[in-house]
C-alpha positions as CSV (number, residue, x, y, z in Angstrom):
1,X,1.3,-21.8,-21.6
2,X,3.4,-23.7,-19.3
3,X,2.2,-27.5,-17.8
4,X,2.2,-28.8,-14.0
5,X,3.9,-31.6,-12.9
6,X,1.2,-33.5,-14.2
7,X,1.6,-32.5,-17.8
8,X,-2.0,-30.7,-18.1
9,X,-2.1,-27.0,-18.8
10,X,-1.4,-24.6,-16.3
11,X,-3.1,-21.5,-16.9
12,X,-1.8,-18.2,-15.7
13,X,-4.2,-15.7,-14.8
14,X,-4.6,-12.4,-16.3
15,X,-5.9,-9.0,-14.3
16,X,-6.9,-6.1,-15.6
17,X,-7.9,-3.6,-13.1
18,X,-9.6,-0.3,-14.7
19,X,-10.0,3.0,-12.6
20,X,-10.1,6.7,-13.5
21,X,-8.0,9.1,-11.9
22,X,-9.4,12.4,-10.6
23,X,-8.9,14.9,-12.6
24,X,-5.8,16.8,-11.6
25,X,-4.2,13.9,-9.6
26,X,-2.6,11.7,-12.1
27,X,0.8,13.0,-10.9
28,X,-0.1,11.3,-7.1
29,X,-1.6,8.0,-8.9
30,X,1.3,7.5,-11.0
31,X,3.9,7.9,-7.6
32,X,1.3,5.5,-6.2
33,X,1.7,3.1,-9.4
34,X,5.2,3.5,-9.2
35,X,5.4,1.8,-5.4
36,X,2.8,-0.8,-6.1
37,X,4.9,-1.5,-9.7
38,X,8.1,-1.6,-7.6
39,X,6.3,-4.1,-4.6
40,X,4.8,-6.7,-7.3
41,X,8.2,-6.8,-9.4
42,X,9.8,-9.5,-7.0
43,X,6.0,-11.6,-5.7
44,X,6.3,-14.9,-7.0
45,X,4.1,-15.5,-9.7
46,X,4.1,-12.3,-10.8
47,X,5.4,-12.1,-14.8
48,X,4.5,-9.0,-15.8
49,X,2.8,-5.3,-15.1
50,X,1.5,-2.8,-17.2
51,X,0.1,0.9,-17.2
52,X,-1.6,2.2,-19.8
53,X,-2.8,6.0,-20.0
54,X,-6.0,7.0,-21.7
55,X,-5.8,7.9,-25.7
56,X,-8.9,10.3,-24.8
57,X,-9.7,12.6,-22.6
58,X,-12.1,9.8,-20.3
59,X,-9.3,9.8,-17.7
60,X,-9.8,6.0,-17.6
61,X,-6.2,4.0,-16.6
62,X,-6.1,0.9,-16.9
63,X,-3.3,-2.0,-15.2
64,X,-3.0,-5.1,-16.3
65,X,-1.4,-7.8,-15.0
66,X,-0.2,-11.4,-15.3
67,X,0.6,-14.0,-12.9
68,X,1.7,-18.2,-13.2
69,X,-1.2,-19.0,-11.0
70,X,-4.5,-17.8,-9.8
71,X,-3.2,-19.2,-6.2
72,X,-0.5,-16.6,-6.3
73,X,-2.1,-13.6,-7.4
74,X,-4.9,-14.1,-4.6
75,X,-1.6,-14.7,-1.6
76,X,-0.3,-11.3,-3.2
77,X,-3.1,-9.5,-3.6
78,X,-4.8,-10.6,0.1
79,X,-1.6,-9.9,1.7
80,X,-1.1,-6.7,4.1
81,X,1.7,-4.9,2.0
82,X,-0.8,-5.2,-0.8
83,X,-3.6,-3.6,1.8
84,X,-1.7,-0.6,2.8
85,X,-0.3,-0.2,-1.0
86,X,-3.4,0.3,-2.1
87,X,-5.1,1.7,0.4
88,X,-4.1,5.7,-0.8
89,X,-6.1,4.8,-4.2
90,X,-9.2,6.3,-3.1
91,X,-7.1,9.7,-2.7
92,X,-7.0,10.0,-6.3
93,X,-9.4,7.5,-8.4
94,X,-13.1,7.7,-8.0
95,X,-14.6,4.5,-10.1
96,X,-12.3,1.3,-10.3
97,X,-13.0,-2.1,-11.5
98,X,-11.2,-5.1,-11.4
99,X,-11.6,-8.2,-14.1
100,X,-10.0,-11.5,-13.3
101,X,-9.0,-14.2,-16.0
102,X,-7.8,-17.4,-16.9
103,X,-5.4,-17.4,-20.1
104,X,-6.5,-20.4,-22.2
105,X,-5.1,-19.4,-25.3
106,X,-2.2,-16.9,-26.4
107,X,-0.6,-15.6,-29.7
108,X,2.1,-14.1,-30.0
109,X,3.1,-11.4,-33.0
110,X,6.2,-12.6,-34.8
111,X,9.3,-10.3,-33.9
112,X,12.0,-9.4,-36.5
């Protein structure tokens, strides 16, 4: 975790967003992914995106998300790019959830 100018912790805030696709348009959701992914890559705060497909057959997707600040995810996510990004989604998921978080503690595996 990084600190503010202050020295205290700064937490980033974690988002995981759950929806499941409509069966037969995953190919649609994932073009749809792909321009939000592409959008979010240079918003500042944002550190990292990911997808992940179902191991099942539940068709439930899941993104998650991480951002420095809570403040910058909400700017992002409130804009109107984000809007009319996401608008489509209805096209091709029919439950969606979205979980918000503040990171107070992280571990990392060691690498080799």
């Amino acid at each position: 975790m990084g600190t503010n100018h202050q020295g205290r912790s700064a937490d980033k805030l974690g988002v995981v967003f759950a929806v499941r696709v409509i069966e037969g348009r995953e190919e649609g959701f994932l073009d749809l992914y792909e321009q939000l992914r592409k959008s979010v890559a240079g918003t500042p705060g944002h550190i990292v995106e990911r997808l992940g497909r179902p191991v099942d057959d539940s068709r439930q997707w899941v993104i998650t998300s991480e951002w420095q600040s809570a403040e910058q995810f909400f700017a992002w996510q409130q804009s109107e790019e984000h809007r009319e990004l996401v608008a489509p989604l209805r096209e091709f998921v029919d439950q969606r959830q979205s979980l918000r978080y503040r990171v107070v503690k992280e571990t990392r595996g060691v690498t080799s």
